[in-house]
N, C-alpha and C positions, 0 to 999 in steps of 0.2 A: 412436726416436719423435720425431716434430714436435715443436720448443715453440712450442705454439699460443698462448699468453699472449706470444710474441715477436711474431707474426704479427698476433695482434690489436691492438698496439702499433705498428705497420706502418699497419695501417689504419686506426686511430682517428686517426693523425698524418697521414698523408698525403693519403687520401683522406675522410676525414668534418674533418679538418683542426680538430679539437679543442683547446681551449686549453692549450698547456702545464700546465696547474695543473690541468686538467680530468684530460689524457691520467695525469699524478701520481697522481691520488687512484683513477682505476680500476683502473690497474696497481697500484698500492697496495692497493686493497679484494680487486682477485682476487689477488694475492697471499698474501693472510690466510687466505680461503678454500682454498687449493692445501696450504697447509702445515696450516690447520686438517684437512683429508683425510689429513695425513700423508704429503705427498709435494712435490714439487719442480718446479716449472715445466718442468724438462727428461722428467719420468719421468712427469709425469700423464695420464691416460687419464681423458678426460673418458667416454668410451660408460660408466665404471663408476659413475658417480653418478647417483644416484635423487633422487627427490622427498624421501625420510627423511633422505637425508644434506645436503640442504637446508634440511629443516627445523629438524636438528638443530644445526647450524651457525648459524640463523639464534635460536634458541633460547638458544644460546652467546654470541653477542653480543650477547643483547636482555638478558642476565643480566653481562654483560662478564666471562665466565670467558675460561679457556684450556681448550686442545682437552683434556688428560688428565693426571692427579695434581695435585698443592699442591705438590709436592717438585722442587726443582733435582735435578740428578744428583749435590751435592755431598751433598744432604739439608737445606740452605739453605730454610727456609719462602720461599714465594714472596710478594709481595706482596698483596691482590686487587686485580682489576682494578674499576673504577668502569663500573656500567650507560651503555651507553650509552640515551639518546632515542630518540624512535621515528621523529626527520629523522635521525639519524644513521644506525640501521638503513639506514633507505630508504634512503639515498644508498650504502650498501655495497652492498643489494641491485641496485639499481637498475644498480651496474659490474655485479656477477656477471652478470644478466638479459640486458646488453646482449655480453658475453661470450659465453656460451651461445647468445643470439640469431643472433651473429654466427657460430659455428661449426656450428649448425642450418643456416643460408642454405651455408655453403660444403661442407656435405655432409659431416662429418664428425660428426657424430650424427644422429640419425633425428627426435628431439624435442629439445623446450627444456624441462627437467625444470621449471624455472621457472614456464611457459608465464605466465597474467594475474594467477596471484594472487601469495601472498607481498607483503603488504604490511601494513604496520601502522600502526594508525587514528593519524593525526598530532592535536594539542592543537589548536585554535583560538588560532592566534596573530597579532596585529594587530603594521603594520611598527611600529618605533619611529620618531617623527619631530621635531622641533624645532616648537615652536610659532609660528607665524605672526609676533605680535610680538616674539616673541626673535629670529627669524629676522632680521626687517628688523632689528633695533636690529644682530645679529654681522655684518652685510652691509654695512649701513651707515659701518660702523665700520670695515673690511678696506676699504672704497671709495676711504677717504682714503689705504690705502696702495699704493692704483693709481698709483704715480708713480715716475719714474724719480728723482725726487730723493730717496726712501727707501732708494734703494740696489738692485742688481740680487734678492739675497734674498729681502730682506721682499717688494716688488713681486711675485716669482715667487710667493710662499708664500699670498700675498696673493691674488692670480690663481687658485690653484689651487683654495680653497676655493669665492671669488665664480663660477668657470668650472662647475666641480659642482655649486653649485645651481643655476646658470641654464640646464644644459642636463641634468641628471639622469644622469651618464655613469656608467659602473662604474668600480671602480679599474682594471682592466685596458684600458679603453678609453683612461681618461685616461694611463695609463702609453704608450701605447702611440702617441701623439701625438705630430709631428713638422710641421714648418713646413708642408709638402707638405700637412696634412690640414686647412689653412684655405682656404679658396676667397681668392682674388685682391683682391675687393672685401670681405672678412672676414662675409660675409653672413652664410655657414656654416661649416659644418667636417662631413668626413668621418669615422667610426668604424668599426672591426671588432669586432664583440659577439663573442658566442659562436656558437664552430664559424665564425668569421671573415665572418660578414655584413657585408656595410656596410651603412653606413644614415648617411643625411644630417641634423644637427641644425643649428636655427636660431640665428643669434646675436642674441642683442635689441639692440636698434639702441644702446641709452644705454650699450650696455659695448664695441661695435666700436672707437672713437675710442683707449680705455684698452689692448685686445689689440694695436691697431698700435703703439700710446710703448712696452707691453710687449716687442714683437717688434724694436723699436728697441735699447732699452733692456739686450736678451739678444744682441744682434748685437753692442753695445759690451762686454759680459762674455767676449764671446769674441774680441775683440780685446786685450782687458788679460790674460787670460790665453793657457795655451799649449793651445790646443784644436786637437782633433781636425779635418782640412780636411772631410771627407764627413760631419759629427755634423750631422744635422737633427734629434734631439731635438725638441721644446718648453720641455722644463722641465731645467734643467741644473744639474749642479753640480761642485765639484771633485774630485781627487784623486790623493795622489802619488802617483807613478809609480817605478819601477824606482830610476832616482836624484834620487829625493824635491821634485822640481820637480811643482807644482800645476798638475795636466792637467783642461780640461774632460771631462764624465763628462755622459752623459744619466742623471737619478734614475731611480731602481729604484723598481718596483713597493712596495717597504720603508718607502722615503724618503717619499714620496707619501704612502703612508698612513700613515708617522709624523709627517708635519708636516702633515696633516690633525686628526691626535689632537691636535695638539698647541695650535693654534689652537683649536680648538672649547673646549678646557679652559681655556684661557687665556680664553676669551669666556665660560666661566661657565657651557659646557652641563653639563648632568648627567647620569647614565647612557653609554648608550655617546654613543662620540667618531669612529665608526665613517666611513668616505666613504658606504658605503653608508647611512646617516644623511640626508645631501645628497643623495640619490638618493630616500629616500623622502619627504623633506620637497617635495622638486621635485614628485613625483607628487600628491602631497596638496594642495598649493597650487592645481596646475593643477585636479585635481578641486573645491574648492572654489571655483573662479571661474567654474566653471561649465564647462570642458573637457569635450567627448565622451570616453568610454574608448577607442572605437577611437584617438583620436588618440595618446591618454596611449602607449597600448601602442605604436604606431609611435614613438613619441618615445624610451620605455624599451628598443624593440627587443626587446621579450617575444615569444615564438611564437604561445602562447595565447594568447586574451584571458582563460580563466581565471588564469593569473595574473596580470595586472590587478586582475581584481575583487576583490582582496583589499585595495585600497583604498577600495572602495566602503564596505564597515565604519567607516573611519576616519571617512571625509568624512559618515555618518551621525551617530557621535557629535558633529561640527562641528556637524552641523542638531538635532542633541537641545540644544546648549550654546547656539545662537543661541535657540533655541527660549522655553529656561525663561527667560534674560535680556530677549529682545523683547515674550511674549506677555504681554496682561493677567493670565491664568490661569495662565499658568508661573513668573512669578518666587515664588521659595521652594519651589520643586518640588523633592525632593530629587535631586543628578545622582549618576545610576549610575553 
């Protein structure tokens, strides 16, 4: 028998050209599902699964059980498992669906036991975002360490954070960043989002001057040390090697977002310390200046504009809080 979970793996990578972390979690989700069936990537027979055995499955991890008994085979009580969410569900469903989808289209079941539903009603959740004035005071304050005389580090770490809010990137975008993705005159910069689009972001003109001393400033880092001759990177750092001599290294997706954590808390945010943080704070400022959505979204590189408008939410409490503090009639109103 085919392993069709290899073959789909095949194609989410190559041809739909899925992000790594993407192609992970759905291989990973149908995974759960094959063995929650009782069977094995190599041995499953998708034509055997129905609508019940979907339900049931999805019924399972909406309760975060395991497929059958409490008992290890030692007789070892198991743990329980913790409910997952109703994004969490969705996003398991949402592999399985696109699974099944995909082996509907190449003829190898007749339906998508799936088919539009299966779906569970998500919370109303608004993004989390840094407040306007905090924002300027953490920005303002990372500005001064726009300079090569603070040292190659801080400069970069410094860069990293001021670069995420002012063009809204995700972590995988900005990881994924190399000299090559700035334009010549530093107007712009090129990205690959998700499923590998590109999409063009603006550079605001009061930070080009600081990204060239930066791009200087990382040309000399890797002259003092032993770096790699074809490393275009953006954002670099060290690490020994074989026989313990300190090699340039492009930061990992890891690195990035832990010295994004690590700034933000250090500047006094509270709650999450997240990139994607700077990503919603970007969106919301622009909504609040008055931005069109269609722009915001080409800017974020969202597909829908429905997902967009889920800052429209935000940018209304902004006009409720201008509201009570401006109007004659509002001040002392109580704010929801």
């Amino acid at each position: 028998m085919k392993n069709y979970l290899e073959l789909f793996e095949q194609y989410i990578t190559y041809e739909k050209r899925l992000a790594p972390g993407t192609v992970h979690n759905y291989l990973r989700d149908c995974r759960e599902f094959v063995n929650w069936c009782g069977s094995t990537p190599e041995k499953f027979d998708p034509t055997l699964v129905g609508r019940d055995d979907l339900s049931g499955w999805i019924a399972n991890i909406s309760k975060g059980g395991k497929k059958k008994g409490t008992q290890s085979s030692e007789g070892a009580q198991r743990p329980k498992s913790v409910p997952l969410s109703a994004t969490s569900v969705n996003a398991k469903i949402s592999a399985v669906k696109a699974w099944f989808r995909w082996m509907n289209e190449k003829g190898v079941i007749d339906k998508n036991p799936l088919g539009e539903t299966f779906r569970l009603k998500e919370p109303a959740k608004l993004p989390s975002y840094i407040q306007a004035t905090n924002i300027e005071e953490i920005v303002g304050n990372l500005w001064l360490r726009l300079s090569p005389a603070e040292g190659y580090l801080s400069f970069r770490d410094a860069m990293i954070v001021v670069l995420l809010y002012a063009t809204g990137m995700r972590l995988s975008e900005i990881t994924g960043l190399t000299t090559e993705s700035l334009s010549s005159d530093l107007v712009q910069l090129k990205v690959f989002g998700k499923g590998s689009k590109e999409r063009i972001i603006p550079i605001v003109n009061k930070l080009r001057p600081r990204v060239n001393e930066y791009l200087q400033c990382r040309q000399n880092f890797c002259r003092e040390n032993i770096c790699i001759s074809h490393e275009k990177a953006l954002f670099l750092t060290t690490k020994r090697d074989a026989n313990g001599q300190e090699v340039v290294r492009p930061m990992s997706r890891f690195q990035i977002e832990r010295t994004v954590q690590r700034e933000l808390a250090e500047a006094g945010v509270t709650g999450k310390h997240s990139p994607h943080v700077l990503r919603h704070t970007f969106a919301t400022m622009l909504l609040n200046k008055g931005a069109d959505l269609r722009e915001i979204q080409e800017l974020l590189g969202h597909a829908s504009l429905q997902t967009t408008q889920v800052y429209t939410h935000t940018g209304i409490s902004h006009l409720r809080q201008v509201y009570n503090q401006a109007h004659p009639r509002g001040r002392g109103v109580e704010k929801k």
